[in-house]
C-alpha atoms as one frame of an Amber mdcrd trajectory, in Angstrom:
protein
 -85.579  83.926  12.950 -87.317  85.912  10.384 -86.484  83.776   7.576 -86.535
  80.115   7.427 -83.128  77.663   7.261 -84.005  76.328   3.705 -84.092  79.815
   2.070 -80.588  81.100   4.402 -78.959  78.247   3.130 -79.809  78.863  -0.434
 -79.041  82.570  -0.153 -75.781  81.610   1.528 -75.096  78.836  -0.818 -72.151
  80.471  -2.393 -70.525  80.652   1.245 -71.127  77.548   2.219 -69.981  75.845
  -0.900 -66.914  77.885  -0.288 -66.478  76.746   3.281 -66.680  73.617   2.250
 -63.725  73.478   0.123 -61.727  75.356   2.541 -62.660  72.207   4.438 -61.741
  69.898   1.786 -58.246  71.534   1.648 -57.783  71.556   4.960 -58.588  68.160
   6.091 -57.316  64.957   4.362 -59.042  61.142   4.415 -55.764  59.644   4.811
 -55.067  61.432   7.628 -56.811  59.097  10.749 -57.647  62.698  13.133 -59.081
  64.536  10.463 -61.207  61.364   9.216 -62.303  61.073  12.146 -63.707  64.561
  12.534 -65.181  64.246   9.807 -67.076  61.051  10.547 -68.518  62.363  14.151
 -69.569  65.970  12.141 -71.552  63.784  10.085 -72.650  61.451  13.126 -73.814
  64.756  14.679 -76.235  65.676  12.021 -77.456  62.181  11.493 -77.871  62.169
  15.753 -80.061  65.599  15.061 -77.483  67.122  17.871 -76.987  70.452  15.401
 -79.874  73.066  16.660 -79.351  76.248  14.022 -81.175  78.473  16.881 -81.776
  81.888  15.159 -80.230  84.533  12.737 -80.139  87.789  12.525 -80.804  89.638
   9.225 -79.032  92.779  10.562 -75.784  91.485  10.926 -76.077  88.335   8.690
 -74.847  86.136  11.890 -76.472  82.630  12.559 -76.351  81.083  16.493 -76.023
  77.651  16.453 -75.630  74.904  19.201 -74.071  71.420  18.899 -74.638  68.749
  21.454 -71.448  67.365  22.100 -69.495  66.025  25.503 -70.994  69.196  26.136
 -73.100  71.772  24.512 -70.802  74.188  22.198 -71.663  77.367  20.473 -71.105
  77.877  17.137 -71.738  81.235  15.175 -71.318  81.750  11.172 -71.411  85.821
  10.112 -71.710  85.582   6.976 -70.948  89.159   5.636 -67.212  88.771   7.539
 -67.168  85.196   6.219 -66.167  84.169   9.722 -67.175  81.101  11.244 -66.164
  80.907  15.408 -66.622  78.165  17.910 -65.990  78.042  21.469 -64.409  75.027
  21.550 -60.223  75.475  21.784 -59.610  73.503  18.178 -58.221  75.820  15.308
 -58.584  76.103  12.703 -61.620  72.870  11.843 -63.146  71.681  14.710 -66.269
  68.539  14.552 -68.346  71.645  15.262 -67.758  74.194  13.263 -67.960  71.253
  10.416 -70.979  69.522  11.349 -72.704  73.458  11.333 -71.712  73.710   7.364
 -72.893  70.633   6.715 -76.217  71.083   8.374 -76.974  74.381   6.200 -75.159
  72.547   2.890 -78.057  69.707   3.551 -80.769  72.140   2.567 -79.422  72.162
  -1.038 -76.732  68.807  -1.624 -76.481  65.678  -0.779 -74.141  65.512   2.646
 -74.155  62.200   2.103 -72.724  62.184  -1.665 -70.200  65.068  -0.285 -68.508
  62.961   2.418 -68.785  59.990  -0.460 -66.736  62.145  -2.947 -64.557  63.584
   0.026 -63.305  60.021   1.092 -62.645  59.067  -2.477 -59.561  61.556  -1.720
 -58.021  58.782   0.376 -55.595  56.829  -1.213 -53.267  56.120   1.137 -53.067
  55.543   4.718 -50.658  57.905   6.452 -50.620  55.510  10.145 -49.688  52.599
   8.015 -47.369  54.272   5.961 -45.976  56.190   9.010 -45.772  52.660  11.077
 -43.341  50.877   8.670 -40.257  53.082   8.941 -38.476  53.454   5.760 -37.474
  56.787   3.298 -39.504  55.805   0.917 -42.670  55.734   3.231 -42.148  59.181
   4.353 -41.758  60.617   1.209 -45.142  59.241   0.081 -46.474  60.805   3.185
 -45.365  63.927   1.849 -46.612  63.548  -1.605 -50.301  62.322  -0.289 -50.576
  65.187   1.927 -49.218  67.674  -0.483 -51.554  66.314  -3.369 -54.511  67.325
  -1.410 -53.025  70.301   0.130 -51.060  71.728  -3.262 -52.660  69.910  -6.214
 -49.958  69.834  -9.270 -50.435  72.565 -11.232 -51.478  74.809  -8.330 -49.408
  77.993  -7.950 -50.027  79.425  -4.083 -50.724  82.989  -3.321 -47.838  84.747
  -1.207 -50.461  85.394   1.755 -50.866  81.589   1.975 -47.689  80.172   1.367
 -46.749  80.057   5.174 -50.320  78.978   6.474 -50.014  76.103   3.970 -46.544
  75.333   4.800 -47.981  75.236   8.571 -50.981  72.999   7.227 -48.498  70.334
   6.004 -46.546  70.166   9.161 -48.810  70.192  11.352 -50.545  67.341   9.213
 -47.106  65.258   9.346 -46.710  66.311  12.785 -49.016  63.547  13.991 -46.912
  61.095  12.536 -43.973  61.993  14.647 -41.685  58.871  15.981 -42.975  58.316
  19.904 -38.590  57.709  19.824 -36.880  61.008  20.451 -33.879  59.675  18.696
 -35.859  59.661  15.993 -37.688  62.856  15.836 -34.822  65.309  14.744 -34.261
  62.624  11.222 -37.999  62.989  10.845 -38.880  66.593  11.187 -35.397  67.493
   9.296 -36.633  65.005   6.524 -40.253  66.764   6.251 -38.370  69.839   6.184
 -36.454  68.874   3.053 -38.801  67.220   1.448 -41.447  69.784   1.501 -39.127
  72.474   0.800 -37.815  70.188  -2.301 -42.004  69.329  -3.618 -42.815  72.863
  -2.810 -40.896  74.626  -5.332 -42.788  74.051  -8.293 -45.668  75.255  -6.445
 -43.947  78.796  -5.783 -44.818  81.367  -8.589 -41.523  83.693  -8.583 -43.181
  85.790 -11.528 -43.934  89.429 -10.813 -46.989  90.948 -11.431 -50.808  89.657
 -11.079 -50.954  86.716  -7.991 -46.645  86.299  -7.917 -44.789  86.712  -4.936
 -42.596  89.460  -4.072 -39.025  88.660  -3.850 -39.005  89.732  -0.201 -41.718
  88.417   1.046 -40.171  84.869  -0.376 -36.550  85.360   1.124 -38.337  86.218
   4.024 -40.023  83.171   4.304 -37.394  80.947   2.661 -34.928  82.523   5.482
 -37.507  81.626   8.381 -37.387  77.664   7.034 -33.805  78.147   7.260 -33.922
  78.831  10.841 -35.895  76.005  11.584 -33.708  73.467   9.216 -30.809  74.919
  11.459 -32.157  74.654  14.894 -33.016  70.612  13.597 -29.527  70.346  12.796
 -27.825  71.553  15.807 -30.617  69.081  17.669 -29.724  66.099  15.396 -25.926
  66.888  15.771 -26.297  66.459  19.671 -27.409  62.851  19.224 -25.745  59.681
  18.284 -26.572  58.145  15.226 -28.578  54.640  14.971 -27.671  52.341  12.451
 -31.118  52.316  11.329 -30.503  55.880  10.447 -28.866  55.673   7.848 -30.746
  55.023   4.499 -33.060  57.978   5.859 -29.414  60.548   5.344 -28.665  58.797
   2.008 -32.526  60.128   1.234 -31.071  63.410   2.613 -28.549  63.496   0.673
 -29.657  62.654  -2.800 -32.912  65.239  -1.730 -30.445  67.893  -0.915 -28.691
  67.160  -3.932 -31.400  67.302  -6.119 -32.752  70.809  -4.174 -29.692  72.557
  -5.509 -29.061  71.360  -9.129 -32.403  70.598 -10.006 -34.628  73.873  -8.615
 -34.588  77.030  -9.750 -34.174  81.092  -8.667 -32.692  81.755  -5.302 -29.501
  80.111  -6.271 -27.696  81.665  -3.116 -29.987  80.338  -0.720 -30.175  76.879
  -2.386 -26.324  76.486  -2.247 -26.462  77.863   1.702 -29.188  74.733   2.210
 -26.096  72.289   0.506 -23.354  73.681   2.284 -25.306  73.407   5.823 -25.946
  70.151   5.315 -22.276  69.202   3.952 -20.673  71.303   7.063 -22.892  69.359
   9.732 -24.815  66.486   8.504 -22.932  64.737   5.959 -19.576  64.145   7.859
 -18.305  61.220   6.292 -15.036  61.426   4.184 -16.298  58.684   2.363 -19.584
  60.442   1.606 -18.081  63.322   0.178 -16.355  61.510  -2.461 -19.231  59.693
  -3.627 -20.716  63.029  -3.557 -18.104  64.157  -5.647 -17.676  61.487  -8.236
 -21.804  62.112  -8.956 -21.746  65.265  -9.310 -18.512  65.202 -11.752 -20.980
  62.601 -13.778 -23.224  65.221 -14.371 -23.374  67.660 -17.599 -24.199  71.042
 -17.460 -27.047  70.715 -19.555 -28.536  68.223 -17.143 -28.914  70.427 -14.310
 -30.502  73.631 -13.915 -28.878  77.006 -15.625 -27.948  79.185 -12.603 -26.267
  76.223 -10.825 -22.298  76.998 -11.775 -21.340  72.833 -11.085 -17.853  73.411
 -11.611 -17.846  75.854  -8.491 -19.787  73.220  -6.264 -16.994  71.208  -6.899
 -14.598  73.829  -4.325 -16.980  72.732  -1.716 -15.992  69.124  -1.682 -12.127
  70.241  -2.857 -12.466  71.779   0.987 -13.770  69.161   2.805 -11.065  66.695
   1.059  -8.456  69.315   1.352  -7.884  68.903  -2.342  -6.493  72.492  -2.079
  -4.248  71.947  -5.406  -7.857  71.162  -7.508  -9.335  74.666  -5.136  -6.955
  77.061  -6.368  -7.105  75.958  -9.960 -10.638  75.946 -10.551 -10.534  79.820
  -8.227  -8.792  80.615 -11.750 -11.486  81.119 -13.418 -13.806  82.957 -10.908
 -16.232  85.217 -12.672 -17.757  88.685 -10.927 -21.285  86.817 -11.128 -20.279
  83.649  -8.721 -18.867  86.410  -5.654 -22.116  85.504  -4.003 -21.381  81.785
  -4.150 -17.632  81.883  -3.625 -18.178  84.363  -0.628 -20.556  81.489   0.937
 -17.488  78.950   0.538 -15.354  81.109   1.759 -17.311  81.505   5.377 -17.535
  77.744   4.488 -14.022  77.209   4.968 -13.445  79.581   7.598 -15.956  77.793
   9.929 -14.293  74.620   9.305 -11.067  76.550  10.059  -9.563  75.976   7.186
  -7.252  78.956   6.691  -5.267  77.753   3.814  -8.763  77.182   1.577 -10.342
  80.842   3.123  -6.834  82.361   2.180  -6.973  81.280  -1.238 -10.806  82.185
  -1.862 -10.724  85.490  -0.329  -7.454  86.469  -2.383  -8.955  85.183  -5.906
 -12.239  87.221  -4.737 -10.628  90.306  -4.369  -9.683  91.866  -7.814 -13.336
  91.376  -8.242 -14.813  93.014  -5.610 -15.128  96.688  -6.510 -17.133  95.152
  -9.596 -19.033  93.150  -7.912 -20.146  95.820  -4.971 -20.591  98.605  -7.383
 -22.030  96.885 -10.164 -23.986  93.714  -8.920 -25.172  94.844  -5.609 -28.167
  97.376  -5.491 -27.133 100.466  -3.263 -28.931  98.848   0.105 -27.147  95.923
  -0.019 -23.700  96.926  -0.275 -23.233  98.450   2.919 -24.003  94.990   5.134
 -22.084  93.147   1.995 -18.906  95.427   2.839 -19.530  94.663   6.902 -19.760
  90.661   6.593 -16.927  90.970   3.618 -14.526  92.430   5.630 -15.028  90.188
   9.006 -13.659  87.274   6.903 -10.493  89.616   5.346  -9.837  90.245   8.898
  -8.942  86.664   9.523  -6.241  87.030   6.809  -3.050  88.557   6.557  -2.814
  91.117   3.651  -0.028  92.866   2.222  -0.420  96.585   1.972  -1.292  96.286
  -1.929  -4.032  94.104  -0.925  -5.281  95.953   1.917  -5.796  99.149  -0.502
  -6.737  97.237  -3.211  -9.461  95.788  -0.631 -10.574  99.426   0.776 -10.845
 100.895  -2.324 -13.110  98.558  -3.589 -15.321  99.388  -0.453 -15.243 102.691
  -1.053 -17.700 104.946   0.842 -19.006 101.834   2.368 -15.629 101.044   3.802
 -15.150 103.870   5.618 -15.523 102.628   8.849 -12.911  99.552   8.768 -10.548
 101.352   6.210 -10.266 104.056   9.568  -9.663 101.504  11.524  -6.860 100.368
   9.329  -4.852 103.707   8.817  -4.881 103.713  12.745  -3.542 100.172  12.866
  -0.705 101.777  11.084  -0.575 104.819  12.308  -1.872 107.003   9.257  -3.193
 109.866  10.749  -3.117 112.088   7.949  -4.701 109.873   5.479  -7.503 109.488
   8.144  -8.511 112.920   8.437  -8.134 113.263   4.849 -10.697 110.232   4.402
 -13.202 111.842   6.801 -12.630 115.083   4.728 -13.868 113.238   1.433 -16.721
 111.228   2.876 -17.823 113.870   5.588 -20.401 111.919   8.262 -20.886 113.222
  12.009 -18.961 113.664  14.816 -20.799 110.730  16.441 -19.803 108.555  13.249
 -15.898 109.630  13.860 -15.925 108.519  16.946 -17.066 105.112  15.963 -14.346
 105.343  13.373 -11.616 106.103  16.149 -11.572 109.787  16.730 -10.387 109.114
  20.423  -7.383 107.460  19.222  -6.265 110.317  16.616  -6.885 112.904  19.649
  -4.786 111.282  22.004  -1.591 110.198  19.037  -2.619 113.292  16.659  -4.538
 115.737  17.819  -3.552 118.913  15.650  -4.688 116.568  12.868  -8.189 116.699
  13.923  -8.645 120.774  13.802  -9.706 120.465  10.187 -12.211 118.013  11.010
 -14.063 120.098  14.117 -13.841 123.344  12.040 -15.464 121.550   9.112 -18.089
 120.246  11.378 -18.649 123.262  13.315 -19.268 125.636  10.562 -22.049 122.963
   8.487 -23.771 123.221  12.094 -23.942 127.084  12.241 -25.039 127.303   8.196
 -28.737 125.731   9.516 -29.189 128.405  10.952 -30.801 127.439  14.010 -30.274
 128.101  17.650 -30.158 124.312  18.061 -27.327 123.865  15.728 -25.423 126.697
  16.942 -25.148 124.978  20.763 -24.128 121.950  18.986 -21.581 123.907  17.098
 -20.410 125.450  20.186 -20.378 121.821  21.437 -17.290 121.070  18.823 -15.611
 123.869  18.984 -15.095 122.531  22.341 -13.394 119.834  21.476 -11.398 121.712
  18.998 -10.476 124.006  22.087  -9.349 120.834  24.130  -7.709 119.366  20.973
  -5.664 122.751  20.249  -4.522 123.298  24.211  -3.082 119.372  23.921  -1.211
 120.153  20.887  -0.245 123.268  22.055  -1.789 125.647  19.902  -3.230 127.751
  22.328  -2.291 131.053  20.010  -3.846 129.528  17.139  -7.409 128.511  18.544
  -7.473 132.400  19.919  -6.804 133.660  16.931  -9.750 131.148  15.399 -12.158
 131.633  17.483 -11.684 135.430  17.398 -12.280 135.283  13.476 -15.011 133.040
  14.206 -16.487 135.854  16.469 -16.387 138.601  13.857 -17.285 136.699  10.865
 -20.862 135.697  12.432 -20.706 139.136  14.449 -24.289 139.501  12.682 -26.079
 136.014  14.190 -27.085 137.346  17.585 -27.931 133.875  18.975 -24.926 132.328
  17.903 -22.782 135.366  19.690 -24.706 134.226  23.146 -24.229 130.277  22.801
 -20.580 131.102  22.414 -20.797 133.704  25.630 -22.144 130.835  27.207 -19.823
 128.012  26.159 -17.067 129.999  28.032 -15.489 130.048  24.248 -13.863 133.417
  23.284 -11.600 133.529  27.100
């Protein structure tokens, strides 16, 4: 070996230290699996079944062998900080445990280690887990997340979902054997950890904080999975039993949106998905109500805007005289919110209540697109905006009032809208002002104007034709030739036959001097 175990292990002390309280995070007293790994690691150094065989200066790598069912092969590299094992268990197996604690034995106590480890244990999650009640699971959720995410503790953004995947799988083992149980439970842990987990989140910038993307990504992924729960759980009857586990829900859903902070969009999507799916009961909703009415402003958190949760439940109880006199006082800052009830009510099919949003929303949405939306988000905001308009009748003030808020974002379903009415002109002359591709057009309808207008659309393939031959480039010239093509075919069905001659022909002498533009349009069979 070279060197001898006792000096490695002091050498490597700062490593092993550290393992060890990656193992200490990682594996909880109170949880019976990972106390018992813990006890047969130990058992295996007391049995002398750890043989630390040899190491190799070069690449700082020990061999080890534990004597197990069967023997298993354990190697620690200490440069890379990796530890491997060939046994299938990730991440802490009894091996890769029992190795650590055979080097930490060369300079602590193992003994006074495991001592201090299983003074962690202060409640037993089988026990608790075994005597079904909300209450119970929510102190398996604090006891795990006590050891996992001590108060205080603000987690790194590279470890948020690894520790998020630590306390599930954790609570995982606690799962009802009952599978008309198991979509309460997991949607409870989801809720629950989600709820406890959000003082642990630091949303500052700078230093250790997370970036707002990488949190909306992984907010948005727990959204999936709260979903998918759902639609499970909405598949299945309900047991009587059930239900003090959703009045849990619903006061932890409850408290999720008023009580949190940041991310106010995404905490109001979380309420509405459970009030659209979960919470059913007419009777529900007005106690839902009548609490939240009891609330102050000051009582809740600062970016909640109460008075416009209240439209949620106006919905669901059809209160639609209380909906359209609170959508009085709609502010540019709440389009976010109010656009969420308004797919709200539309999935319920509610077309009086997504009428009445959508119309109080629209005065403000040029505002809101152009001044509260950064440049890459307004052009999916316009997309999913207009879906909803399209399930409700506008007048023609309305309509423009709605495309011109849009503006160059718009382009596309404004197009699509001076076709439904026939507005040739104004289409081309849109197309002129926001100038795409010829691909784009077509996506916009170009077909359509050929076949009802097409001595509109000269304007259009000229324009196009000539920004293809000013790069200059024999590549741009075919695809110049390629348009004038379909300005040929657009002039014969409009019978201007004289005029595209007479075009192309000025064409011809006006670029007389671009040799390789002269042979594409030989070639395209142009100038006959």
């Amino acid at each position: 070996m070279g060197i001898s175990i006792s000096a490695l292990a002091w050498e490597q002390a700062a490593f092993i230290r550290n393992q060890l309280e990656n193992i200490e995070q990682a594996l909880h007293p109170s949880v019976t699996e990972d106390e018992e790994l813990i006890r047969r690691a130990l058992f295996a150094i007391r049995n002398k079944s750890v043989n630390l065989e040899r190491y190799v200066p070069a690449t700082t790598t020990l061999y080890a062998s534990v004597q197990d069912v069967r023997l298993t092969h354990v190697t620690v590299n200490f440069r890379n900080s990796e530890i491997n094992c060939d046994c299938p268990q990730e991440p802490w197996c009894r091996h890769k445990v029992s190795v650590i604690l055979a080097l930490f034995q060369y300079i602590d106590s193992v003994q006074d280690w495991a001592a201090k480890w299983r003074t962690k244990k202060s409640l037993n999650l089988h026990m608790l887990a075994s005597t079904r009640t909300p209450e119970n699971w929510l102190a398996m959720v604090n006891e795990v997340m006590a050891h996992l995410v001590p108060e205080g503790r603000l987690i790194e953004k590279h470890l948020l979902a690894s520790t998020v995947d630590n306390i599930h799988g954790k609570l995982r083992k606690h799962l009802p054997f009952e599978r008309e149980w198991q979509p309460i439970y997991n949607l409870f842990m989801e809720i629950a950890i989600l709820n406890k987990l959000w003082q642990n989140v630091n949303f500052e910038r700078g230093g250790n904080s997370f970036g707002t993307d990488y949190f909306e990504y992984f907010f948005d992924r727990r959204f999936e999975v709260i979903q998918n729960t759902i639609h499970e759980l909405s598949g299945k009857s309900r047991l009587f039993a059930t239900d003090p586990f959703f009045d849990a829900l619903q006061v932890l859903v409850r408290e999720f949106l008023l009580e949190k902070e940041r991310y106010i969009g995404r905490r109001l999507n979380i309420y509405l998905l459970f009030w659209d799916t979960v919470f059913i009961e007419k009777r529900r909703a007005e106690e839902e109500l009548a609490i939240l009415q009891g609330y102050e402003q000051s009582e809740i958190s600062e970016d909640v805007p109460l008075s416009t949760v209240f439209n949620l439940f106006h919905i669901l109880l059809k209160d639609f005289d209380s909906l359209k006199q609170n959508l009085e006082n709609i502010a540019p800052d709440q389009m976010n919110v109010y656009f969420g009830l308004a797919k709200f009510a539309h999935s319920r099919n509610d077309e009086i209540a997504t009428d009445a949003i959508l119309k109080a929303m629209l005065p403000l949405l040029n505002e809101y697109i152009n001044g509260y939306l950064v440049p890459s988000q307004r052009q999916m905001y316009v997309r999913r905006i207009h879906q909803l308009y399209d399930n409700i009748p506008l007048s023609e003030h309305e309509e423009m009032m709605l495309y011109s808020a849009f503006g160059s974002y718009g382009v596309q379903p404004y197009s699509h809208y001076l076709l439904k009415e026939k507005r040739y002109g104004e289409w081309v002359a849109l197309h002129q002002l926001y100038p795409s591709s010829i691909s784009y057009l077509e996506t916009c309808g170009l077909k359509e104007v050929i076949e009802e207008a097409p001595e509109m659309t000269l304007p259009l393939y000229h324009y196009y034709a000539l920004e293809e031959v000013n790069q200059k480039s024999r590549m741009n010239y075919k695809q110049a030739v390629r348009i004038w093509k379909m300005m040929k075919s657009a002039s014969k069905k409009c019978g201007k036959t004289n005029f595209w001659a007479d075009y192309i022909q000025t064409v011809r002498e006006q670029y007389k001097r671009l040799r390789a533009l002269q042979e594409e349009l030989e070639k395209g069979n142009l100038l006959v």
